[in-house]
C-alpha positions as CSV (number, residue, x, y, z in Angstrom):
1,X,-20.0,111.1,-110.7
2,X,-23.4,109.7,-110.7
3,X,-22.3,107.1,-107.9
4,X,-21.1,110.0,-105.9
5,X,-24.4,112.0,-106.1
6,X,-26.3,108.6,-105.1
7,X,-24.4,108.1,-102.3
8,X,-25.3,111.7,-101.3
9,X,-28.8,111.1,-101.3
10,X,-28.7,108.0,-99.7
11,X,-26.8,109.5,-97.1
12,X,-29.0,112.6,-96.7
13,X,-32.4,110.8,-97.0
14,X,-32.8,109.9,-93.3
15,X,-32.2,113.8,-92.6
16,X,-34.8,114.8,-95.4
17,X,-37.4,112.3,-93.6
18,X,-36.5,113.1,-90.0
19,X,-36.4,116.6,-88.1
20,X,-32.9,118.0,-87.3
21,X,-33.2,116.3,-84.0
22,X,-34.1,112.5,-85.4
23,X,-37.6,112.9,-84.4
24,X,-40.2,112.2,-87.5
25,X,-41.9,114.8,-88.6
26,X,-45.4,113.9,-87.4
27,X,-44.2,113.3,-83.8
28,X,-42.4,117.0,-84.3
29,X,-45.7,118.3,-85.0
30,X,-47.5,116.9,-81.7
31,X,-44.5,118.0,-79.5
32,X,-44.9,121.4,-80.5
33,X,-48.5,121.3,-81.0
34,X,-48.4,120.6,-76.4
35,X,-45.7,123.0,-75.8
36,X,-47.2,125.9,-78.4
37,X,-51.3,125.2,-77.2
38,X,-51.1,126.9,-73.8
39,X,-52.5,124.1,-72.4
40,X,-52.0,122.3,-69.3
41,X,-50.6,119.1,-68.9
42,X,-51.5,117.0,-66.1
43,X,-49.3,113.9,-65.6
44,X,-49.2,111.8,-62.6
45,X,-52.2,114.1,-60.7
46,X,-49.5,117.3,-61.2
47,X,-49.8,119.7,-63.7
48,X,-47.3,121.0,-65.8
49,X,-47.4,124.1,-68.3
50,X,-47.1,123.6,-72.0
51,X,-43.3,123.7,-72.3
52,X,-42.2,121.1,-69.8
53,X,-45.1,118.6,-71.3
54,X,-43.5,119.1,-74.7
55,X,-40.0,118.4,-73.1
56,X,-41.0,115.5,-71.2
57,X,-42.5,113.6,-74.2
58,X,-39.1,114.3,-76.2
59,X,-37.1,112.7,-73.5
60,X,-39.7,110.0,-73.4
61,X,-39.4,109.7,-77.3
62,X,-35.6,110.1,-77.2
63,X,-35.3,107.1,-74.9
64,X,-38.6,105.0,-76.3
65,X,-38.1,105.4,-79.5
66,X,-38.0,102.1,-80.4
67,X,-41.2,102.0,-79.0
68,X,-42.4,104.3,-81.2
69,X,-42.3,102.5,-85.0
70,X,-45.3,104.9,-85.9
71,X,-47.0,108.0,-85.0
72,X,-49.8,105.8,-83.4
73,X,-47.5,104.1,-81.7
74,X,-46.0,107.1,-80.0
75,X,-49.0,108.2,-78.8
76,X,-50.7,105.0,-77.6
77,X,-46.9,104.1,-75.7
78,X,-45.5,106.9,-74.9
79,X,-47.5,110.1,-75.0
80,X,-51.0,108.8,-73.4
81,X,-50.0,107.6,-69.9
82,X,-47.2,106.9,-67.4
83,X,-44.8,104.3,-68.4
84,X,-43.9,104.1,-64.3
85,X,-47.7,104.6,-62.8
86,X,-49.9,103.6,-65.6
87,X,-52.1,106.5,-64.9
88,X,-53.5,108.3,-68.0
89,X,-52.1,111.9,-69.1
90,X,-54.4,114.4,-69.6
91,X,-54.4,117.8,-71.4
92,X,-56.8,120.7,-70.2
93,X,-57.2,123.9,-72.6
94,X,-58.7,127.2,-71.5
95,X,-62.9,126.9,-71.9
96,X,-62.6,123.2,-72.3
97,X,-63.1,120.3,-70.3
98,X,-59.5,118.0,-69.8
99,X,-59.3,115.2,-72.1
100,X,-57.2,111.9,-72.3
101,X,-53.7,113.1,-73.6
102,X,-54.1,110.3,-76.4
103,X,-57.4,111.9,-77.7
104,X,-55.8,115.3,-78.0
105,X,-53.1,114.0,-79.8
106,X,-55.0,111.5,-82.1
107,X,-57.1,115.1,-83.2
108,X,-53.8,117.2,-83.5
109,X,-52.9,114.2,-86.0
110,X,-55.8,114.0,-87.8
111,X,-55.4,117.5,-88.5
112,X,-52.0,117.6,-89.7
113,X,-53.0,114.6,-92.0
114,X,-55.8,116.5,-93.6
């Protein structure tokens, strides 16, 4: 019995540590964080409402993941510029001046660490 209820919770950990989705629970936070802020997201020169940021930096985590060994990694790799251009994301919030996509996140973090 107790060999079945450890292989339970070895077999469960990974969902326990991970969102329903595979995504850690840290990055969860910033992906909703940009698609809940009513923020805009300006990638490439366009800008994009909050939603479709938060959905393109899921598929970017989906298929960078391994990119993406830490939360700081996510951001510095994935979230904070173009993988294709190189050119910087930024996020602009009613009555505040647009700032690098990587500083937004890095204070969302700091946040959810506090």
């Amino acid at each position: 019995m107790r060999i079945l209820i450890i292989g339970l919770i070895l077999c469960l950990t990974p969902f326990v540590a991970r969102g329903d989705d595979g995504v850690p629970p840290e990055i969860d936070f910033l992906l909703e964080s940009i698609g809940n802020s009513n923020c805009t997201f300006i990638r490439n020169g366009k800008r994009y409402e909050a939603a479709a940021a938060e959905d393109h930096l899921r598929m970017k985590y989906r298929r960078g993941k391994r990119y993406a060994a830490s939360t700081e990694a996510f951001i510095e790799r994935l979230a904070s510029k173009s993988s294709m251009s190189k050119k910087v994301y930024y996020i602009e919030c009613a009555g505040h001046e647009k700032i690098p996509s990587g500083d937004w996140l890095r204070n969302r973090l700091s946040e959810y660490r506090r």
